[in-house]
matplotlib code that plots the C-alpha trace (Angstrom):
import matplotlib.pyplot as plt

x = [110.7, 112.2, 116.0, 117.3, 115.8, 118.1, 121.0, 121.0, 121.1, 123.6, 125.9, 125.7, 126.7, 129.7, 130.7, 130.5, 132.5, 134.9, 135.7, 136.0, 133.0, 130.6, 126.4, 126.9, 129.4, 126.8, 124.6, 126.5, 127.8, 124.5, 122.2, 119.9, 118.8, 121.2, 117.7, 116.9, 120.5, 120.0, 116.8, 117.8, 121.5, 118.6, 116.0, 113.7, 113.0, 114.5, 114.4, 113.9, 116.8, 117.4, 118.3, 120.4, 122.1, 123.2, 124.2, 126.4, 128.5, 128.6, 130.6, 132.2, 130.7, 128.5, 125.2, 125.0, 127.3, 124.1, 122.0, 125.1, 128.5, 129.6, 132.0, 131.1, 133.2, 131.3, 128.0, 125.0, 122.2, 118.8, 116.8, 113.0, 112.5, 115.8, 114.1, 110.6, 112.5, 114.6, 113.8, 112.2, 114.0, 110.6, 111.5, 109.1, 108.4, 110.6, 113.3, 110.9, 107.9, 107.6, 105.3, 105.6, 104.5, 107.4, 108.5, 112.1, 113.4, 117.1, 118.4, 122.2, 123.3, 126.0, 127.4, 130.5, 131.8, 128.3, 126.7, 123.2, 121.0, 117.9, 115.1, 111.2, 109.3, 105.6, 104.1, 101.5, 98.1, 98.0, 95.4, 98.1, 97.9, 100.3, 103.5, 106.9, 109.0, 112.9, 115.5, 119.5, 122.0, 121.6, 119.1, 116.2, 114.1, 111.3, 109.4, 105.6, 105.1, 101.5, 98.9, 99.5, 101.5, 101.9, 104.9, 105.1, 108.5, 109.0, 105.8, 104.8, 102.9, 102.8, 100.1, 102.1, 100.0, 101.4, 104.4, 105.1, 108.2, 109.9, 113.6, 114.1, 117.3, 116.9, 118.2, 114.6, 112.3, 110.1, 107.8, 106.6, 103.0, 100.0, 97.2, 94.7, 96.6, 96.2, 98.8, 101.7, 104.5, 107.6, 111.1, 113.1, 116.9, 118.6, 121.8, 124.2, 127.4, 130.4]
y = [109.2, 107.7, 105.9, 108.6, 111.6, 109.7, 109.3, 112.9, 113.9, 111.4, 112.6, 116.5, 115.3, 113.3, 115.9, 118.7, 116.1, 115.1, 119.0, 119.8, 122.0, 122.8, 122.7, 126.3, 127.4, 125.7, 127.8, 130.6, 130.6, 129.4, 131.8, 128.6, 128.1, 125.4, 123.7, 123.8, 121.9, 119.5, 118.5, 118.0, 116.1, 113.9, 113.3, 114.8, 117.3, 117.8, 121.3, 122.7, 123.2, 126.5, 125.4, 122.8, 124.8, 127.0, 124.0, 123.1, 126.1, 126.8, 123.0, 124.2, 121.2, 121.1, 120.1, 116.9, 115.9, 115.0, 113.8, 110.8, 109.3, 108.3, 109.5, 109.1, 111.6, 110.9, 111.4, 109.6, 108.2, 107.5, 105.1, 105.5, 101.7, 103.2, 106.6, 105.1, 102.1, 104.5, 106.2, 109.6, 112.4, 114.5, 118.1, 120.1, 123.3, 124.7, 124.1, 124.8, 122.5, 118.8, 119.5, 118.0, 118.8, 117.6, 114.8, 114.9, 112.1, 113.0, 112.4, 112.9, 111.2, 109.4, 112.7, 113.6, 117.5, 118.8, 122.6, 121.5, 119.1, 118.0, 116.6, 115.2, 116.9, 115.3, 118.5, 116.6, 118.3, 120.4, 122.5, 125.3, 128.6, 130.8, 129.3, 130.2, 131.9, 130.4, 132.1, 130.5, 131.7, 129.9, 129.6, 127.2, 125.8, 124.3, 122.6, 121.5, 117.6, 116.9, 119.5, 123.2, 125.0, 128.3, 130.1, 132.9, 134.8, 138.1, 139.8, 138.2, 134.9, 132.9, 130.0, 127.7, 125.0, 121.6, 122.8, 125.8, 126.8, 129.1, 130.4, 132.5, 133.8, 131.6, 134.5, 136.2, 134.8, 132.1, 128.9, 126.4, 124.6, 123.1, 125.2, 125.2, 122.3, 120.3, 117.7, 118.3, 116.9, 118.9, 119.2, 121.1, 122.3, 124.1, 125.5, 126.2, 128.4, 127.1]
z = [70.4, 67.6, 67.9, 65.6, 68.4, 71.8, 68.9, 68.6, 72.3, 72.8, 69.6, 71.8, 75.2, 73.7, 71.8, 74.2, 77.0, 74.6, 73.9, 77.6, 77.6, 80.2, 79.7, 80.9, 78.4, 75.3, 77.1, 77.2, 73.6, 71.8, 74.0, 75.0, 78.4, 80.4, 80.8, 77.5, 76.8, 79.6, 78.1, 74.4, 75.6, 78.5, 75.2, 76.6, 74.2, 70.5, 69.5, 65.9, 63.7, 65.1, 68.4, 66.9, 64.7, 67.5, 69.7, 66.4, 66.1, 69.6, 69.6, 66.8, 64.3, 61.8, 62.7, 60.0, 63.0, 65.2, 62.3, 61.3, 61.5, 58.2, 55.9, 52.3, 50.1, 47.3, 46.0, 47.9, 46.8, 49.0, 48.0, 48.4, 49.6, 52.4, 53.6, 53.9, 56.0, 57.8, 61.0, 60.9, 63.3, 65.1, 66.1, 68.6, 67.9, 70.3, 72.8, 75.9, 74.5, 73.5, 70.9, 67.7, 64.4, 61.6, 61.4, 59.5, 56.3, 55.9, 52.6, 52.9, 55.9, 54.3, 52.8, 55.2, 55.1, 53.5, 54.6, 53.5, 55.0, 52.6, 54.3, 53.2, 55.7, 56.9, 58.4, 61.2, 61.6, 64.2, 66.1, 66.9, 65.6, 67.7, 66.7, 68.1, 65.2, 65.0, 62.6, 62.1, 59.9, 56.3, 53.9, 53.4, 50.4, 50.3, 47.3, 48.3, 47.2, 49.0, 50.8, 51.3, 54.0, 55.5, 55.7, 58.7, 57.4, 59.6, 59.7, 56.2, 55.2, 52.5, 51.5, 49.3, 47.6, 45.7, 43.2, 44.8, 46.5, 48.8, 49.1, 51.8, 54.7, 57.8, 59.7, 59.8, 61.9, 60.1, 60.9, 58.6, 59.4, 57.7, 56.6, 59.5, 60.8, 57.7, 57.1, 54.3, 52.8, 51.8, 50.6, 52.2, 52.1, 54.5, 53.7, 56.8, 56.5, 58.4]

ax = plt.figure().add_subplot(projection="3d")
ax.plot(x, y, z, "-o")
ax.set_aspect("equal")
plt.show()
């Protein structure tokens, strides 16, 4: 687990203890499992955004919250040399299972007060093939830079190949993998009302 991954579970317990809320209440209010919380504050396991997301407004924060602690107001720029140096954040698949597939290059952790979180996105091969579908509030982009991916939107997929892209509603329940557990690389944005 990367330094960035405990940071993360760390940032949610001192949050949720510094607001005088109980694991249950999270629970409660973000419809996760007090297990499932237990595990992502213990590092044990660090959900996919959708989890987090729901964590975040059930804390009442946004979720760049977990991801940094800075405060630029003004525009930020990521250096290539800085996100290839930079420690990767890895999401499992889902809250209940420490599989991991993504492995996440945030490109705005600097940006203080921002709704949507870009990321470069290394999709990890993988021998899966019944993936869990996730859906947030928000939207999401994705541009693909290297490989081809498939998209599982509702009861729709889509094979998107290098210099294609997708915009879709988080709120429907998606997944994003490799082609027959290929590898990828992506861009993605994920826009998060608050």
């Amino acid at each position: 687990m990367s330094a960035n991954n405990s940071i993360i579970g760390l940032k949610i317990q001192r949050i949720r203890e510094a607001k005088d809320i109980s694991i249950e209440e999270v629970a409660e209010r973000s419809g996760l499992s007090v297990e499932q919380i237990q595990n992502i504050e213990n590092n044990q396991n660090l959900p996919s955004l959708g989890p987090l997301i729901k964590i975040a407004r059930a804390l009442g924060v946004r979720l760049g919250t977990f991801l940094d602690d800075s405060d630029a107001l003004g525009p930020v720029v990521c250096r290539a040399a800085e996100r290839e140096q930079s420690s990767c954040i890895s999401f499992s698949n889902d809250a209940t299972d420490a599989r991991k597939h993504m492995e996440y290059h945030p490109l705005a952790t600097h940006k203080a007060g921002r709704h949507m979180e870009p990321f470069i996105v290394e999709i990890n091969s993988c021998n899966e093939t019944d993936f869990r579908l996730s859906a947030h509030e928000g939207e999401e982009f994705i541009y693909v830079m290297e490989g081809e991916i498939e998209v599982e939107y509702g009861k729709q997929k889509y094979i998107l190949q290098q210099g294609d892209s997708i915009f879709y509603d988080s709120i429907v329940k998606h997944h994003v993998h490799g082609v027959e557990g290929k590898k990828a690389r992506i861009l993605a944005v994920v826009y998060i009302p608050f």
